[in-house]
VEXLUMTI-957331 format. One line per 10 residues: number of its first residue (from 0); their letters; for each residue x negated, y negated, z of C-alpha. Coordinates in Angstrom, 1 decimal. Example, Ala and Ser with C-alpha at 12.3 -4.5 7.8 and 13.67 -1.06 7.14 Angstrom:
! residues 2
0 = as = -12.3:4.5:7.8 | -13.7:1.1:7.1 $
***
This chain:
! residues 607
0 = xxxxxxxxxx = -83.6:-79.9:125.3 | -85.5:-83.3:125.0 | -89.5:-81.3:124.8 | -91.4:-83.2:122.1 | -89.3:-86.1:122.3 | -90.4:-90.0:122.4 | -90.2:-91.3:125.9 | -86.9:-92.7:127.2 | -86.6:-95.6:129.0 | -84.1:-96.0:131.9 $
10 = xxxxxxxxxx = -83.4:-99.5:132.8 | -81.1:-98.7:135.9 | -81.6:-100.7:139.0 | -83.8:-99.3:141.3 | -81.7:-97.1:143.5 | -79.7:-95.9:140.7 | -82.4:-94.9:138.2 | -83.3:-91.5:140.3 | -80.6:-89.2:139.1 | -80.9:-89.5:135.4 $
20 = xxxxxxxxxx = -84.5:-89.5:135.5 | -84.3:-86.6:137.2 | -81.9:-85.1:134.6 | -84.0:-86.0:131.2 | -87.5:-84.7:133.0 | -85.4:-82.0:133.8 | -84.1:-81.3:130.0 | -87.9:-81.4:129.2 | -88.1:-84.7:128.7 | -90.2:-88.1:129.7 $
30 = xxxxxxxxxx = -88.5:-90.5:131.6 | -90.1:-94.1:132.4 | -88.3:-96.9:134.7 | -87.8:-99.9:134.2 | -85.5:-101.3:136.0 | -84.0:-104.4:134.4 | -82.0:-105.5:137.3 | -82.6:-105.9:140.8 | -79.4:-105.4:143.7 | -80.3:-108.2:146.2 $
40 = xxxxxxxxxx = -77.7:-109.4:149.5 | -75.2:-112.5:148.0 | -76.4:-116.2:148.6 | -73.5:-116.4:151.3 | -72.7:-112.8:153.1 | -70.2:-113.9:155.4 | -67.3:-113.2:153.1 | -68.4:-109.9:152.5 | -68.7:-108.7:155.9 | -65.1:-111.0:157.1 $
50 = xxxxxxxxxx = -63.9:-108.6:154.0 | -65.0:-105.5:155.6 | -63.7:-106.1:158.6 | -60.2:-106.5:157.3 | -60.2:-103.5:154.8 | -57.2:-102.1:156.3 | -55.2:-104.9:155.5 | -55.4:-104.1:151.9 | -53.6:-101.4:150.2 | -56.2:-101.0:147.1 $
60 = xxxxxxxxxx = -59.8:-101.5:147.2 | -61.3:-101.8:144.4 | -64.9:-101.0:143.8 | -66.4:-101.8:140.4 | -69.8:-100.4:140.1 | -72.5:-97.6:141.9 | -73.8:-100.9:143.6 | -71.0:-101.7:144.9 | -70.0:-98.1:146.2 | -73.5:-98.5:147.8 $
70 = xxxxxxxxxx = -73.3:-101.8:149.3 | -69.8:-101.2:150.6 | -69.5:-97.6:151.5 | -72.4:-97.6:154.1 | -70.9:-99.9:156.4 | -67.7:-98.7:156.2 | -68.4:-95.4:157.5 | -71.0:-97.1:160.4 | -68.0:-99.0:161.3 | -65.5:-96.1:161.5 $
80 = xxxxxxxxxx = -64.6:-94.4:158.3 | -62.6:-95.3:155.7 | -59.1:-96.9:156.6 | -56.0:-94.8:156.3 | -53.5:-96.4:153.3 | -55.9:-98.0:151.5 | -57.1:-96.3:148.1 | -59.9:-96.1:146.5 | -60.4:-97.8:142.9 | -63.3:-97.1:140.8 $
90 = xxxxxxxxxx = -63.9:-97.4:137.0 | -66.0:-94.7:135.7 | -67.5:-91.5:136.7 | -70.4:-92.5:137.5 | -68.8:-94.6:140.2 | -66.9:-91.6:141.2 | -69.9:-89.5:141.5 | -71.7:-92.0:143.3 | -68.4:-92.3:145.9 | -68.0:-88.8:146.0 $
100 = xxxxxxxxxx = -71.3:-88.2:148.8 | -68.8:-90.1:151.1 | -65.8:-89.2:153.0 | -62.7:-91.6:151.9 | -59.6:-90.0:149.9 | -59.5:-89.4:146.0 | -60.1:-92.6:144.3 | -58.1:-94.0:141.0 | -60.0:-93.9:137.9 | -59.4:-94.5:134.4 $
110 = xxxxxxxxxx = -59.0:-90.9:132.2 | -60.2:-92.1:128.8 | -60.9:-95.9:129.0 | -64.1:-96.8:131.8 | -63.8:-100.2:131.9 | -61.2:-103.1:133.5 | -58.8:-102.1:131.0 | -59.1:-98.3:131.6 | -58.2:-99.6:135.5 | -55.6:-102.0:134.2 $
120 = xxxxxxxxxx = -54.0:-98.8:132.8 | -53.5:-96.9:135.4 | -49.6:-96.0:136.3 | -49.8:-97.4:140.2 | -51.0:-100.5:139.0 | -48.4:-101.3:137.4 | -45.9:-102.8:139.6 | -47.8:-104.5:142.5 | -45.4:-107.3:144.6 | -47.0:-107.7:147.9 $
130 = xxxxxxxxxx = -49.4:-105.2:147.3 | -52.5:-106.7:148.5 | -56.0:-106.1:146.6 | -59.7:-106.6:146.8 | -62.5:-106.3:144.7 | -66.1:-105.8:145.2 | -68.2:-106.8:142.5 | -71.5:-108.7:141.9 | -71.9:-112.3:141.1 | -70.2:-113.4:138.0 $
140 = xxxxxxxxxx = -68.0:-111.0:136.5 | -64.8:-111.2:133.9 | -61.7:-112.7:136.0 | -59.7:-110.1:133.8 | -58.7:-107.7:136.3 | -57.8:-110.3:139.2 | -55.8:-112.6:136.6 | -53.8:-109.7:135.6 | -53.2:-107.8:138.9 | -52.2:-111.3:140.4 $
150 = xxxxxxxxxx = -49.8:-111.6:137.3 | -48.2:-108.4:138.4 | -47.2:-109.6:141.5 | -50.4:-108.8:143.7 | -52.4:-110.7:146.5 | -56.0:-110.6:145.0 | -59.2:-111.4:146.6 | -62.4:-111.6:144.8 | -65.8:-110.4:147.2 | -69.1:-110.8:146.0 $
160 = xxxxxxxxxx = -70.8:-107.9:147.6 | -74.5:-108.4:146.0 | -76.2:-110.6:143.7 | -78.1:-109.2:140.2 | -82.0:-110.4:140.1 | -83.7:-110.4:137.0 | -87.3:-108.7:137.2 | -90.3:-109.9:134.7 | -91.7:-107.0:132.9 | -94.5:-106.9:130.1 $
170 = xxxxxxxxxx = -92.4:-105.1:127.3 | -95.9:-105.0:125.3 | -97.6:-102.0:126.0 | -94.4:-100.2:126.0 | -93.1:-101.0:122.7 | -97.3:-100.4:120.9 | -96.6:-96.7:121.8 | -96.4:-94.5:118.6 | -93.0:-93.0:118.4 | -91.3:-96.2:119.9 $
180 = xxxxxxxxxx = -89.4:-95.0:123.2 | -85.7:-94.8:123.2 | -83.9:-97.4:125.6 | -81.0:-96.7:127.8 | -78.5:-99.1:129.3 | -75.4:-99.6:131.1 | -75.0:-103.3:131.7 | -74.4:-106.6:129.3 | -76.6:-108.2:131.5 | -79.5:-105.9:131.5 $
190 = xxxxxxxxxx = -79.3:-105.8:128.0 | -79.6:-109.7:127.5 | -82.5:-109.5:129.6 | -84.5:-107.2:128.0 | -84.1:-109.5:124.6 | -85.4:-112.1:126.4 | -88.3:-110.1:127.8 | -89.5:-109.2:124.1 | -89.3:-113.1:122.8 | -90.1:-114.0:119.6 $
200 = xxxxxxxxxx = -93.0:-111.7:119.2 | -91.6:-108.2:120.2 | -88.0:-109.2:118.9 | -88.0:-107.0:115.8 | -90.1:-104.0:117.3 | -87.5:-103.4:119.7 | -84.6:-104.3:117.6 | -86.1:-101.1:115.7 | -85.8:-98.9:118.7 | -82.7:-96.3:119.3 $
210 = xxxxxxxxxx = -81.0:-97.4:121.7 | -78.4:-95.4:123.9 | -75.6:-97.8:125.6 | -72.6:-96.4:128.2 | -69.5:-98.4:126.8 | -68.3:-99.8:123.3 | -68.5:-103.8:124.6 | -71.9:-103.0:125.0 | -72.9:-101.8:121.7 | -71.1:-104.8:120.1 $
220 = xxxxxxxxxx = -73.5:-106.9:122.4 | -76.0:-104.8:121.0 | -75.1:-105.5:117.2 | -75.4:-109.0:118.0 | -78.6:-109.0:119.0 | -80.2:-107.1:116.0 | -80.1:-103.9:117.1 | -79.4:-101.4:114.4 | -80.0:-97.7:115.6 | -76.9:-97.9:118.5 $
230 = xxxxxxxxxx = -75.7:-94.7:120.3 | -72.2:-94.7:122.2 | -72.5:-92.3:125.2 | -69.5:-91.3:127.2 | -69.7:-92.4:130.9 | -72.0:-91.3:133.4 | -75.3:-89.9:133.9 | -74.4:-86.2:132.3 | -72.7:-88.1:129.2 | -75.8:-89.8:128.7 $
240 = xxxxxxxxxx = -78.0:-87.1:129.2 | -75.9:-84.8:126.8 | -76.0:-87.7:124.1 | -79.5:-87.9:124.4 | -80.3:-84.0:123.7 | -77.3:-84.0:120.9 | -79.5:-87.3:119.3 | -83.0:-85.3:119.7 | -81.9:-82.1:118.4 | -80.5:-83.3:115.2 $
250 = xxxxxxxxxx = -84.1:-85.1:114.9 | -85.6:-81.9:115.6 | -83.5:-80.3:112.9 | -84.6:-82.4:110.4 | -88.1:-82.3:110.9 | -87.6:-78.4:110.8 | -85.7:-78.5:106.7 | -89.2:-79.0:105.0 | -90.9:-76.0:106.8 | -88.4:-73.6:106.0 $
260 = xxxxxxxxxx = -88.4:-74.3:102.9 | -92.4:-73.7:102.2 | -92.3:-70.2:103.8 | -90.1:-69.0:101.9 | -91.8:-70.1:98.6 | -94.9:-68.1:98.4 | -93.3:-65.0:99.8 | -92.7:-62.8:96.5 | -96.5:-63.5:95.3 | -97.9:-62.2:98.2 $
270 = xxxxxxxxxx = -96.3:-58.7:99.3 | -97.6:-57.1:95.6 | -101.4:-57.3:96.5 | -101.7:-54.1:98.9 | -100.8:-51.4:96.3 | -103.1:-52.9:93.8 | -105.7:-50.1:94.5 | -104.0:-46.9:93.9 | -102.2:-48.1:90.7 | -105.0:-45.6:89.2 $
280 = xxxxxxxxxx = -104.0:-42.4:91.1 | -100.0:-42.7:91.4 | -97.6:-41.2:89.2 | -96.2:-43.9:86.7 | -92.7:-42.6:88.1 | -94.1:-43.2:91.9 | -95.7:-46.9:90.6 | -92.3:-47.9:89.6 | -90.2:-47.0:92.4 | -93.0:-48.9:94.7 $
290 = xxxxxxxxxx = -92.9:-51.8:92.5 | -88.5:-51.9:93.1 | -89.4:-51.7:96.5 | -91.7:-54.8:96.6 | -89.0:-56.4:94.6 | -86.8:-55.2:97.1 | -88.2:-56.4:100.4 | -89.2:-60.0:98.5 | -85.1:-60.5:97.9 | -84.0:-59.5:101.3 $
300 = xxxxxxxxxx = -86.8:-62.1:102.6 | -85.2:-64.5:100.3 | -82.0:-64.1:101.3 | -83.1:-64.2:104.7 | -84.6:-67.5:104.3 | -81.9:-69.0:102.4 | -79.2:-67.6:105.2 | -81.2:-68.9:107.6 | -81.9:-72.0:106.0 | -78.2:-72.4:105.2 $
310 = xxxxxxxxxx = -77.0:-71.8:108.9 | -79.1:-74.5:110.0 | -78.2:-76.7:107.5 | -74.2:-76.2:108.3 | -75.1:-76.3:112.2 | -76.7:-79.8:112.0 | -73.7:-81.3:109.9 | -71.2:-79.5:112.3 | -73.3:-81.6:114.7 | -73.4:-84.5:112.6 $
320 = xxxxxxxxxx = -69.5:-84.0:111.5 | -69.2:-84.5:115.3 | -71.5:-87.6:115.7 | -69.9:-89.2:112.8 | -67.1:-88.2:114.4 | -67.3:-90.0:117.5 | -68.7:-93.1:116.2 | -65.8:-93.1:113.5 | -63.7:-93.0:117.2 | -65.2:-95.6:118.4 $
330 = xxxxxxxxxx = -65.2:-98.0:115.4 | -61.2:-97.5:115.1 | -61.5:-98.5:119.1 | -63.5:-101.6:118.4 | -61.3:-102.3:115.3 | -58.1:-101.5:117.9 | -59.7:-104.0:120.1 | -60.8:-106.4:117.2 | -57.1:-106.1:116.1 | -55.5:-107.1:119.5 $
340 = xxxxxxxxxx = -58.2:-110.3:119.4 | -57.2:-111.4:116.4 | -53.7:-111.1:117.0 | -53.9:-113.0:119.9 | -56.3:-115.2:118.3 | -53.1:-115.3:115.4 | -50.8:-115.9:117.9 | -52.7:-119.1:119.1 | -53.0:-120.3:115.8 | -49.3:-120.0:115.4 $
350 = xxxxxxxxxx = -48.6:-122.3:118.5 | -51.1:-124.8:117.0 | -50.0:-124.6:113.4 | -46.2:-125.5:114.8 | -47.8:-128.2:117.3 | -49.4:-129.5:114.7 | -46.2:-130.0:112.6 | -43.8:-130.8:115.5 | -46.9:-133.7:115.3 | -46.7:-134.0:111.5 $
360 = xxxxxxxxxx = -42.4:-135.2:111.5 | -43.2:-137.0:114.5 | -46.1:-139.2:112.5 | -43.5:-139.0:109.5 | -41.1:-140.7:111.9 | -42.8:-143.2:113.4 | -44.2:-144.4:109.5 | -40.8:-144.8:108.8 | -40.2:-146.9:111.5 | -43.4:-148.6:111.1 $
370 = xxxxxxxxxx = -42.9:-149.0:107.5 | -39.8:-150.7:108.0 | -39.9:-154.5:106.2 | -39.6:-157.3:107.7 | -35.8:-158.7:106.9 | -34.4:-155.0:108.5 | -36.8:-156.0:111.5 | -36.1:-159.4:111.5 | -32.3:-158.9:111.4 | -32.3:-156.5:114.3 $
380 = xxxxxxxxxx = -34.3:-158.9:116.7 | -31.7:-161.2:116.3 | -28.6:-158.8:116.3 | -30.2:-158.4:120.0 | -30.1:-161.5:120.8 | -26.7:-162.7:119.9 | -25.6:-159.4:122.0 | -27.5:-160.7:124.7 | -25.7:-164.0:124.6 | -22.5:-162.6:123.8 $
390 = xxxxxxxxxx = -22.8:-160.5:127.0 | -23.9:-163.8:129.2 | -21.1:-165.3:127.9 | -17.9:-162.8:128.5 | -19.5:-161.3:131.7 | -21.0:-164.2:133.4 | -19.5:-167.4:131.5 | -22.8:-168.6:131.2 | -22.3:-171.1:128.2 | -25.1:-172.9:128.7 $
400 = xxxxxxxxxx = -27.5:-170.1:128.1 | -25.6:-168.4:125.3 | -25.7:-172.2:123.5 | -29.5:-171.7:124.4 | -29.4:-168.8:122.7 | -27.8:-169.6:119.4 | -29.6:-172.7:118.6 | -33.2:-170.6:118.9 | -32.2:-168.2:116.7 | -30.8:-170.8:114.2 $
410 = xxxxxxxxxx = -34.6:-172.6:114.5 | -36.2:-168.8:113.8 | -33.5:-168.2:110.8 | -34.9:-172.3:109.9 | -38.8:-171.5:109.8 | -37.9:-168.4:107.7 | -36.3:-170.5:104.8 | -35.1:-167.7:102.8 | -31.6:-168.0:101.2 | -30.2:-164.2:102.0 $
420 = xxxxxxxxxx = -30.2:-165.7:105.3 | -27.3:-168.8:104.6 | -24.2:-166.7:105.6 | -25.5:-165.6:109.1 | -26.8:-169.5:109.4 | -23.6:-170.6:108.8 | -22.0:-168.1:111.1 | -24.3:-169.2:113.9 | -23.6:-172.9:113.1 | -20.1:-172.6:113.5 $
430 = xxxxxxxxxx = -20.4:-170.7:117.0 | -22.8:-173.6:118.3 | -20.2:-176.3:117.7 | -17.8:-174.3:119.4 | -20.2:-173.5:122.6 | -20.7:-177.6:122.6 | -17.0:-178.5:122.5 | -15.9:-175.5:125.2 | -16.0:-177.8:129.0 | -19.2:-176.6:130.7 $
440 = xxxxxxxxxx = -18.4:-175.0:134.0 | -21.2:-174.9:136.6 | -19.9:-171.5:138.3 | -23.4:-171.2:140.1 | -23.0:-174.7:141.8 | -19.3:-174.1:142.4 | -20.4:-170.9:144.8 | -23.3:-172.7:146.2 | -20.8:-175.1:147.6 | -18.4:-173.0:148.6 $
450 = xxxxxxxxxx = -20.7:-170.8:150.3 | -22.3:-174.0:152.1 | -18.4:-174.9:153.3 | -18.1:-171.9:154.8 | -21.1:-172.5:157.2 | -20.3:-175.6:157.8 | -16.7:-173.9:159.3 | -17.7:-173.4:162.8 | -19.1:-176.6:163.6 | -15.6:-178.2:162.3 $
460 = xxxxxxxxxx = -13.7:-179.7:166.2 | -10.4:-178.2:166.2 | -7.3:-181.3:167.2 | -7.3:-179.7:170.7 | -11.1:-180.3:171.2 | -11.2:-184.4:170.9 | -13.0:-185.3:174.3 | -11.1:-187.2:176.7 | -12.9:-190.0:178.6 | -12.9:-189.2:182.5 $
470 = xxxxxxxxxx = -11.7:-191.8:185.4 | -14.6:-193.6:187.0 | -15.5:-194.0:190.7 | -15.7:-197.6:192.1 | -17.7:-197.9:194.7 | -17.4:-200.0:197.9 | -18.8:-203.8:197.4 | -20.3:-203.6:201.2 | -21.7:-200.1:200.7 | -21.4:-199.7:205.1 $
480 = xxxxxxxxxx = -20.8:-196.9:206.7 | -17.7:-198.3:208.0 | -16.0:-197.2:204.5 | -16.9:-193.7:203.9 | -13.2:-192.5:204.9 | -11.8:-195.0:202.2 | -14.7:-193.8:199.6 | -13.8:-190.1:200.3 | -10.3:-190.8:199.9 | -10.7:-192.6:196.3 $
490 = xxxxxxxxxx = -12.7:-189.9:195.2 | -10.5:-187.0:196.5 | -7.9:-189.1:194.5 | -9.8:-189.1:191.2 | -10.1:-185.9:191.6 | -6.5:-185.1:191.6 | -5.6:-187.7:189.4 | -8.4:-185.9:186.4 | -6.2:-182.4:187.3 | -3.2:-183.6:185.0 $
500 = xxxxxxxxxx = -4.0:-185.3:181.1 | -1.8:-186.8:179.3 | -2.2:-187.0:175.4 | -0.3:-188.2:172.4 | -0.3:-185.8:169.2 | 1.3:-187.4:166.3 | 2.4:-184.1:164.8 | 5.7:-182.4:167.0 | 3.5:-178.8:166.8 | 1.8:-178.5:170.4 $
510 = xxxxxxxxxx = -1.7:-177.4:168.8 | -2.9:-175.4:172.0 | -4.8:-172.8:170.9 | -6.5:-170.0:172.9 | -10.2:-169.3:171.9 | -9.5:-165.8:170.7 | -6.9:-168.1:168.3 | -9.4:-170.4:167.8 | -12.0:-167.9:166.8 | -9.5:-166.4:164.4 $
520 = xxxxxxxxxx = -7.9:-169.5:163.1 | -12.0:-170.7:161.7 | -12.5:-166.5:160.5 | -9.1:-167.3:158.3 | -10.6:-170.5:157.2 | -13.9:-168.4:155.8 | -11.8:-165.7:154.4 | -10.1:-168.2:151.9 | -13.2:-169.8:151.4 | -14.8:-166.4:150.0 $
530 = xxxxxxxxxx = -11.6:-165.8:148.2 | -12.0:-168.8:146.0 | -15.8:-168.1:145.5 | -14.6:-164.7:144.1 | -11.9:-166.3:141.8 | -14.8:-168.8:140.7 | -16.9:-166.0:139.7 | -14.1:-164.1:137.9 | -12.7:-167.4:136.0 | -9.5:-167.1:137.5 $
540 = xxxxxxxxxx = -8.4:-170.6:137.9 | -4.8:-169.6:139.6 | -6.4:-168.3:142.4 | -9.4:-170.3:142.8 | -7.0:-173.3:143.1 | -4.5:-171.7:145.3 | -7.1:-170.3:147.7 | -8.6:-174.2:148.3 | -5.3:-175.6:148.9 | -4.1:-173.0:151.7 $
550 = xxxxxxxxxx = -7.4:-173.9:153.2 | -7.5:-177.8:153.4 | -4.1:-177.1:154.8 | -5.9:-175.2:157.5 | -8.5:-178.1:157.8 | -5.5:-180.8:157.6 | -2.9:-179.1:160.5 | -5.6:-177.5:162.8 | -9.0:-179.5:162.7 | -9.3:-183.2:163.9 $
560 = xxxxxxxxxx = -9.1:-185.3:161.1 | -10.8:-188.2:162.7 | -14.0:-186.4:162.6 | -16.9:-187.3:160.1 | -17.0:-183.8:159.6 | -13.8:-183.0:158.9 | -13.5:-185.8:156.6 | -16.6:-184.4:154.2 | -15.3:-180.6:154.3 | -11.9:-182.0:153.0 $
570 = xxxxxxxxxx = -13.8:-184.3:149.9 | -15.9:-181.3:149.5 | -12.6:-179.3:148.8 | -10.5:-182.0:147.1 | -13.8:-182.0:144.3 | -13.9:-178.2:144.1 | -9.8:-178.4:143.3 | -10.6:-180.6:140.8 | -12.9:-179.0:138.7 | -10.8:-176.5:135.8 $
580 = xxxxxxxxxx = -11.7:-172.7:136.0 | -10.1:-170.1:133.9 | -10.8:-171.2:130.1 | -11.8:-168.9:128.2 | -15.0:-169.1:126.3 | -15.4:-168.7:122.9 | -16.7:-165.4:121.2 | -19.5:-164.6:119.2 | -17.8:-161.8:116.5 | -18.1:-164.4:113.9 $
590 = xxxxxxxxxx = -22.0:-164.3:113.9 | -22.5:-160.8:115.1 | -20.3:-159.9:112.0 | -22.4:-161.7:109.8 | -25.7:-159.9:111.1 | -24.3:-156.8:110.9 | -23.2:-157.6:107.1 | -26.4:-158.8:106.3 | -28.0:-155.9:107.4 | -25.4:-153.2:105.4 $
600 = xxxxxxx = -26.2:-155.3:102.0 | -29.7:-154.0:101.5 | -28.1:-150.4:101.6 | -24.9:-151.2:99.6 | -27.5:-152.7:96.9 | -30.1:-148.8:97.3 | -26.8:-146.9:96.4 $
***
């Protein structure tokens, strides 16, 4: 019972206060609201309804407060009732009570655990692909239960089905009051606003005060913000109430230990003062058996008393055995749950400590490179480069540019004017006297010709092409009209006479060609063209050679040689044969060796 007790404070939303204030007044006690949080409609309620529409689409719905029961529940019956195949999900009892005045099938709730990971817990939760969920919450929230059923495989959506307002209260005249009330609580939220409703002023008066808090998470809150006197409830209103007349009574019990202890004290003095007055007219034997029974009575008060006394005493440490007990069960929950934190916090910690070395050889690595000294980096830049020009030279035959080559690198080896450097200069001298004696070959302009030739193929006149001059017409001297007949008749003649050509060919081959001969004949002429430009461009003189000389015999048997151009495209060939393709250029091992010797000496000299 909760009769003599300081007031209690219940700082419940409005429309959820009722029921435990009903409760404590009913225990005997004095209940005063303040509500420290208001349930308003969310900023944007189209969701919210678009979500209640489509509740049957969902197989669990989960709903994580009374609010939310109340903000939800209402509608869904005024639209119909409660969908078949969707469950119910709630967290604690007091969410179950609260569901409980309406008709939808048994919810899911959390045994031990009232919180997102008591639901988390839960066996059909387990395994959710293409399950589909939603919650109803208020704004904000932890994103723990939505991460983690959409890690198991679900289709979450997130509703905001109201919105928390924070009411201003004047915490003054409450917290004057002589005992100091006792606070209740069951939100984070509407804890951290009643701090900041004391301020700086009222801070340490109500840190002082008891206060009774619904979940561990809570009362850790509560720790942080100065509070010192902290009471762990179980959930719902009846676990509340039940903590708060456990909490009162052992008060009660307390205040009760002095009292006992002064009746009992003056006890034997007093029962001897109402035979005083016939001491005079009793027998001595008589006087002495009342006198044993005085004695008697006083120890059996006594005894009483200290029986009494002593029952009470072992009831209120059974009851404090079983307070202590309870908060020693939930500290070794907090230190589970500070356990798992720091494990995980370990865990990252780990990850970073081996990032951080993977970073560590990495830096190691790159100082070694970096710290490299400049011979080793000065003899690798210029091992590149003669692989550079010893590649131009056996791939492309580029002399010219591998000569290039060679003598910078001699004028770098020059400005450094160090002696360990004489052998590679040496080396390098000897290959550029080589590169200077080896016949330059200009492959590039070689193809650039021969590609030109070939274009110039089709415009060359074939023998059978040479135009042949035509008869002329002479006309009449008079011009009359009496010689038309004889005009007719000299041109019908020239006509006839231009029907049959004869033509001298100084070669016994009759060159007539047909133009599908003719197309093929220039097509052959290209063909060996390209052939040589491919033999140019591999070095392979035999070929190059070969494949020029079967084509100016084209040019020379089928194509008129009287023709300007015919005479250029057969100087343009005769050069080409002339120039000598195939040599093959010098290498560059004898410098290449020397850089690579150079750079084993430094480590022949460490060992």
């Amino acid at each position: 019972m909760l009769r003599a007790s300081p007031a209690i404070v219940v700082t419940r939303p409005a429309g959820q206060a009722p029921r435990l204030i009903e409760a404590i007044q009913a225990a005997g006690g004095t209940a005063l609201a303040l509500p420290l949080l208001d349930i308003a409609e969310p900023v944007d309620a189209a969701p919210f309804r678009a979500a209640l529409a489509r509740l049957a689409e969902f197989d669990y719905a989960v709903l994580v407060s009374p609010s939310a029961i109340e903000r939800v529940l209402p509608r869904v019956i005024e639209a119909g009732g409660w969908p078949d195949g969707v469950t119910p999900v709630v967290v604690g009892e007091g969410s179950a009570n609260t569901l409980a005045a309406y008709a939808t099938p048994a919810p899911l709730k959390p045994a031990e655990r009232f919180d997102s990971e008591g639901v988390l817990a839960l066996d059909p939760l387990q395994q959710l692909d293409g399950k589909r969920i939603v919650i109803f919450r208020g704004d904000g929230g932890r994103e723990l239960m939505a991460d983690t059923f959409r890690a198991r495989g679900a289709e979450v959506e997130v509703v905001e089905a109201y919105r928390r307002l924070k009411p201003s209260h004047d915490l003054a005249p409450l917290l004057a009051t002589e005992p100091l009330p006792v606070f209740t609580t069951t939100s984070s939220d509407a804890l951290r606003h009643l701090m900041g409703l004391a301020g700086e002023s009222l801070r340490e008066r109500l840190q002082s005060a008891v206060l009774f808090v619904s979940h561990q998470r809570i009362a850790a809150l509560a720790s942080d913000l100065g509070f010192s006197r902290i009471v762990v409830t179980t959930n719902g209103d009846e676990g509340m109430l039940q903590s708060l007349c456990d909490w009162f009574k052992h008060s009660m019990d307390d205040k009760m230990d002095a009292p006992l202890a002064s009746d009992n004290a003056p006890q034997p003095a007093a029962e001897p003062t109402s035979p005083a007055p016939q001491a005079n007219v009793a027998a001595p034997r008589r006087g002495g058996m009342n006198l044993g029974v005085v004695v008697g009575g006083v120890a059996i008060v006594l005894v009483a008393a200290h029986w009494l006394s002593t029952t009470q005493q072992i009831t209120r440490l059974q009851l404090e055995a079983g307070s202590f007990n309870k908060e020693s069960r939930q500290l070794a929950e907090k230190n589970v749950e500070l356990t798992r934190q720091l494990q995980s916090r370990f865990s990252v910690f780990e990850s970073k400590l081996s990032e951080s070395q993977n970073q560590q050889v990495a830096l190691e690595a790159m100082y070694q490179e970096l710290s490299r000294s400049r011979d080793e980096a000065s003899l690798a830049d210029i091992e590149q480069a003669l692989m550079l020009a010893s590649q131009h030279l056996q791939l492309a035959g580029n002399v010219r540019l591998s000569l290039i080559s060679l003598q910078n690198i001699d004028q770098r080896l020059q400005g450094l004017n160090q002696p360990q450097w004489l052998a590679v200069r040496r080396a390098i001298a000897l290959d550029i006297e080589k590169l200077k004696k080896f016949p330059f070959v200009d492959t590039v302009g070689i193809a650039v010709k021969l590609d030109g030739l070939v274009s110039a193929v089709d415009a060359l006149p074939l023998v059978v092409e040479q135009p042949q001059p035509r008869p002329r017409l002479v006309a009449s001297p008079d011009g009359g009209d009496s010689n038309v007949v004889s005009r007719l008749w000299g041109e019908l003649w020239g006509e006839i006479k231009g029907l049959v050509r004869v033509r001298r060919l100084d070669k016994q081959e009759p060159l007539l060609l047909s133009p599908e001969q003719a197309f093929f004949l220039r097509e052959n002429l290209k063909l060996r063209l390209l052939d040589a430009r491919m033999a140019n461009l591999q070095r392979d003189g035999t070929t190059f050679r070969a494949d020029l000389q079967l084509a100016q015999r084209y040019v020379e048997r089928y194509f008129d040689a009287a023709s300007p151009l015919v005479k250029g495209f057969k100087d343009s060939m005769t050069q080409l044969g002339a120039v000598e393709i195939g040599n093959e250029p010098p290498s560059l091992e004898a410098s290449l060796a020397a850089v690579r010797d150079a750079k084993l000496r430094p480590e022949r000299s460490g060992k």
